[in-house]
Backbone as numpy.savetxt, mean C-alpha at the origin, in Angstrom:
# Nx Ny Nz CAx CAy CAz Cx Cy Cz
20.15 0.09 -9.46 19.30 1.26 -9.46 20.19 2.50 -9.46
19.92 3.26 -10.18 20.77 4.41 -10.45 20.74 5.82 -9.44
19.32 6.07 -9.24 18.59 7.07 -8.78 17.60 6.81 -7.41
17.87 7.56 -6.28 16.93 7.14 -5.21 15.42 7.27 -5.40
14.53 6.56 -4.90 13.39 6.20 -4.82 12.78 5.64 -3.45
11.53 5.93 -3.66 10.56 5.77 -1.90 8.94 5.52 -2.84
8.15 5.34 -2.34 6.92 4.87 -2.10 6.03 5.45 -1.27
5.24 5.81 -1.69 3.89 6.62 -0.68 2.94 5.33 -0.53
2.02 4.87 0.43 1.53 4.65 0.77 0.66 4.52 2.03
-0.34 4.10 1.97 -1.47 4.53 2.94 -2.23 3.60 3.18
-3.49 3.68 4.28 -4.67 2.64 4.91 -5.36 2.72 3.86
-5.41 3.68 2.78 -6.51 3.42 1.39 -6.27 2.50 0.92
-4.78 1.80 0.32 -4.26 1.12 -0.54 -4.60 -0.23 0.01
-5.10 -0.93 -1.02 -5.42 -2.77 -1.14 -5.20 -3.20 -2.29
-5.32 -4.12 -2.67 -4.95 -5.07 -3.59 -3.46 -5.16 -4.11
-3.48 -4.48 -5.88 -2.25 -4.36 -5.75 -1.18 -2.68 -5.52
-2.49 -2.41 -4.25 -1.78 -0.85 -4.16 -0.65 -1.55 -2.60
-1.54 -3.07 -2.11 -0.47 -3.76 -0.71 0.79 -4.45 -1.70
0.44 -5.14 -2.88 0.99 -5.98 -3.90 2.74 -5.16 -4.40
2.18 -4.54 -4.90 3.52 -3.31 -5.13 4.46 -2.68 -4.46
3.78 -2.21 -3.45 4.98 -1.65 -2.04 5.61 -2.85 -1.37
4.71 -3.94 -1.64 5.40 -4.94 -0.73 6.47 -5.73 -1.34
6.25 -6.18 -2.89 7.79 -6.08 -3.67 8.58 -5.17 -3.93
8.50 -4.34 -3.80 9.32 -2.88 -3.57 9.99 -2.91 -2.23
9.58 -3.43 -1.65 10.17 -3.68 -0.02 10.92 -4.61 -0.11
10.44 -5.51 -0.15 11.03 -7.28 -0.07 12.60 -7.30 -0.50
12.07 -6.42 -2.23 13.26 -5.90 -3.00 14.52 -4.93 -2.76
14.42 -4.35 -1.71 15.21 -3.05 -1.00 15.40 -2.02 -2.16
14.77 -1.68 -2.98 14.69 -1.12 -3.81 14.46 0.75 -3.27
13.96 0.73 -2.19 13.76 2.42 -1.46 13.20 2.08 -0.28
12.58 3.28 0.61 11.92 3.40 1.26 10.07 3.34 1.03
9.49 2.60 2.00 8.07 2.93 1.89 7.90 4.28 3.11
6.68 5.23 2.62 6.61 6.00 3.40 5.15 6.46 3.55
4.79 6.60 4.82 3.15 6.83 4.65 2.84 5.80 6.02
1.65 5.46 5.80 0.37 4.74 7.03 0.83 2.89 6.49
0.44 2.35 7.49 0.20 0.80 7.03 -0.86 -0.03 6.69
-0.49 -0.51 5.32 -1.31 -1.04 4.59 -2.14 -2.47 5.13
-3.35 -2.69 5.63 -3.98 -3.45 6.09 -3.90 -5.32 4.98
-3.16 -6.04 5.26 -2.63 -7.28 4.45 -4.35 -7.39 3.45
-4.51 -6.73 2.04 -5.71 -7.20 1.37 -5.12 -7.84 -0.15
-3.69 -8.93 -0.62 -3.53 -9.07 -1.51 -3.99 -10.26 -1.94
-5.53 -10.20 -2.26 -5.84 -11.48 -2.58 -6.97 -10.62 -3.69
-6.59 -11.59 -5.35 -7.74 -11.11 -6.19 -8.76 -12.51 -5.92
-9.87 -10.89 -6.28 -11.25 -11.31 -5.93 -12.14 -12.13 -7.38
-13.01 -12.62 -7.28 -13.99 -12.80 -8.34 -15.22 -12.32 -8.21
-15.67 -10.72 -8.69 -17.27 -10.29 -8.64 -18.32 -10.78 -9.08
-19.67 -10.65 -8.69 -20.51 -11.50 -9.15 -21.75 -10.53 -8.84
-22.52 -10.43 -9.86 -23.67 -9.13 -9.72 -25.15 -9.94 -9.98
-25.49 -10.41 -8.63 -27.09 -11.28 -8.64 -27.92 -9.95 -9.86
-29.17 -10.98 -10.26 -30.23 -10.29 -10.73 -30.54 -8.87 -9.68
-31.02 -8.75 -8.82 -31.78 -7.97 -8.14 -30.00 -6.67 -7.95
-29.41 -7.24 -8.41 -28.29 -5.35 -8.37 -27.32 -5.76 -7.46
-27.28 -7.28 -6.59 -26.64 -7.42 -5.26 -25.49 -7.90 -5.96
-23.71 -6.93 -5.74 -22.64 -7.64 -5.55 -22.06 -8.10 -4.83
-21.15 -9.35 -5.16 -20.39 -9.64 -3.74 -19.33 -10.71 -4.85
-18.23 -10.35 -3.91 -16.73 -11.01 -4.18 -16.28 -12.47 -3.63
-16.05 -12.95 -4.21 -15.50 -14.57 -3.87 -13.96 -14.38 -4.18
-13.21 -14.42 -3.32 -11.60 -14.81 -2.79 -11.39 -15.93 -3.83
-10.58 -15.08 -4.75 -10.10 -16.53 -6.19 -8.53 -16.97 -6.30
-7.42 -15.99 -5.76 -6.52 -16.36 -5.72 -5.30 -15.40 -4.97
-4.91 -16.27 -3.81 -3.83 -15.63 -2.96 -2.80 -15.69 -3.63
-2.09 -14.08 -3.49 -1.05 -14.21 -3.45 0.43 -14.51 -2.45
1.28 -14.99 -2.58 2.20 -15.31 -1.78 3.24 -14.72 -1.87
4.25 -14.43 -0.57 5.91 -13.84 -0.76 6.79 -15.30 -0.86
7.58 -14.64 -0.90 9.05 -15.37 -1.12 8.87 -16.57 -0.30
8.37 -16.05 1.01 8.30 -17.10 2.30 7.29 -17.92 2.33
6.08 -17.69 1.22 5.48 -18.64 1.43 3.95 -18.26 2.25
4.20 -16.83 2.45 3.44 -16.44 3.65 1.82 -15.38 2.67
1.24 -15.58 2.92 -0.19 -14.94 2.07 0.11 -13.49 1.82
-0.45 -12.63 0.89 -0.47 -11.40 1.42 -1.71 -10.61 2.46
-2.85 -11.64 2.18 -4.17 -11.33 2.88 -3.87 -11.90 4.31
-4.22 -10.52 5.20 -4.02 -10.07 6.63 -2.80 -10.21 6.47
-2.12 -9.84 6.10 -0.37 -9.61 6.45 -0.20 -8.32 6.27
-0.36 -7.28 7.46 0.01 -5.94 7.64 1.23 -5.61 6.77
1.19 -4.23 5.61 2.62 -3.80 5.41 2.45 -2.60 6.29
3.98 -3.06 6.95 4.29 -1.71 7.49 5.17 -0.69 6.54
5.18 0.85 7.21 6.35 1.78 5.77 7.85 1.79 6.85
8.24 1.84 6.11 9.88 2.34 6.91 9.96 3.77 7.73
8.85 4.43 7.32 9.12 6.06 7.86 7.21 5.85 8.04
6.95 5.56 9.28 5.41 6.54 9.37 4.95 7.30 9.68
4.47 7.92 8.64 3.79 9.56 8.53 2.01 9.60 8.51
1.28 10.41 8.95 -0.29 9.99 8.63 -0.81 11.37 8.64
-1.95 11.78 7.57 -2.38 12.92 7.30 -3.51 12.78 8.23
-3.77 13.87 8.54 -4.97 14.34 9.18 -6.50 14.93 8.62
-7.58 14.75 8.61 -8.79 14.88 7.92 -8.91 16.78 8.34
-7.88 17.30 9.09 -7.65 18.35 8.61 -6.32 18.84 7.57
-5.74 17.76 7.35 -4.56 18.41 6.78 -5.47 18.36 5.26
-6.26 17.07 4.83 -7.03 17.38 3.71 -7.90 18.50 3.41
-8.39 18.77 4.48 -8.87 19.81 4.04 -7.78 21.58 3.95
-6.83 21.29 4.20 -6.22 22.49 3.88 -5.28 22.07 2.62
-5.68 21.28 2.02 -4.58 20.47 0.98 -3.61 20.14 1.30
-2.82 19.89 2.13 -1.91 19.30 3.18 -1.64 17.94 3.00
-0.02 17.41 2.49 0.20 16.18 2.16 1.48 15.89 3.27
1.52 15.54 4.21 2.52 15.37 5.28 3.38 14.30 4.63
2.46 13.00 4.53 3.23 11.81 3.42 4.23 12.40 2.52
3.64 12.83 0.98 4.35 13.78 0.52 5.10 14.35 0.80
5.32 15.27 1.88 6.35 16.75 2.52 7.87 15.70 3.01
7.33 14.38 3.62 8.04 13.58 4.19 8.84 12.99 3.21
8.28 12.98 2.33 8.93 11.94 0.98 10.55 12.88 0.43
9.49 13.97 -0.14 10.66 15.20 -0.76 11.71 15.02 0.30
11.51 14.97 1.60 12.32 15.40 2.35 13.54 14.33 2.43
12.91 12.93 2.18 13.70 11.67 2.51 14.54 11.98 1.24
13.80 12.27 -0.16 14.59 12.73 -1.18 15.83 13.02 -1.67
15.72 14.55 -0.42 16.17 15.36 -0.95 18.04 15.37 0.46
17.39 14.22 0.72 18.82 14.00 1.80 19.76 13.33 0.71
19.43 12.37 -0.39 19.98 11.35 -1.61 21.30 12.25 -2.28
């Protein structure tokens, strides 16, 4: 890798928003930075009854290196940072501010 790099992430991120940071990790490839990602890497299969009702059936786990699921396997970030439902509302990215900052030490 030529150039430093980090990862934002957050409690929003599931599927392969846990999927990505977590080979990015595994990989030592940068820092993750942000909130921890609640273990959701398992694709789903949707299914939309007549009457409008969806619901997901668990079709295939994914696994790490170890063998170990990604569903319920907490990622944690290397640096945790967490915005506040006021920092959104003042447009306020602490994650972000944190990132540049890890950056800009490179």
């Amino acid at each position: 890798m030529d150039k430093a790099s980090c990862v934002l992430i957050c409690e929003d991120d599931y599927s392969n928003g846990h999927g990505f940071p977590s080979v990015y990790k595994t990989l030592g490839i940068g820092k993750l930075i942000g909130a921890p990602i609640a273990g959701t890497m398992t694709a789903v299969w949707w299914e939309r009854l007549i009457n409008g009702m969806i619901f997901g059936i668990p079709q295939v786990g994914c696994q790490d290196m170890q063998g170990r699921f990604g569903e319920n396997l907490q990622l944690n970030p290397d640096i945790e940072v967490y915005n506040t439902p006021a920092d959104y509302l003042e447009g306020r990215d602490r994650q972000l501010e944190r990132a540049v900052e890890e950056m800009m030490k490179k």
